[in-house]
N, C-alpha and C positions, 0 to 999 in steps of 0.2 A: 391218885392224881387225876386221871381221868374220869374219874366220878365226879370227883369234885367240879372241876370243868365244866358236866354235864348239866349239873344243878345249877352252876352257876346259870350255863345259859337259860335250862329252864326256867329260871325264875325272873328273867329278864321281861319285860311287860313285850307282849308279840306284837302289839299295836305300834308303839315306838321303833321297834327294831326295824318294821317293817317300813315304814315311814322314812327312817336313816335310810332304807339300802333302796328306795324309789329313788330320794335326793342325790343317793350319790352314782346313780344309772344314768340320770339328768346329766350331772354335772362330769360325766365322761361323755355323756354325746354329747355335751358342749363342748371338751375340747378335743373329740375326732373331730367335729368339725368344724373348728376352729384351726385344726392343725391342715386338714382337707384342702380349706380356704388358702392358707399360705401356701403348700405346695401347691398349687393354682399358680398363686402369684408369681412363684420362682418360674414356674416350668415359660 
C-alpha cells in the first residue's frame, strides 16, 4: 500500500506539484491576512 502511494507520488510531474503548493502558500497568506485585517477591525 505504501509503495504504491510512493509511485504514485513519483510519478506525479514535480513541476506542477510544485507550482500547486506555491499557489496554495499564496492563497493562505491571503487569508492570514485577511483574517489579520478583521481582527484589527473588531479590536
Amino acid at each position: 500500500m505504501i509503495g504504491l502511494l510512493y509511485s504514485a507520488v513519483r510519478n506525479v510531474d514535480v513541476h506542477n506539484f510544485q507550482r500547486f503548493h506555491e499557489e496554495q502558500l499564496e492563497a493562505v497568506e491571503r487569508i492570514i491576512t485577511w483574517s489579520n485585517d478583521v481582527q484589527r477591525r473588531l479590536k
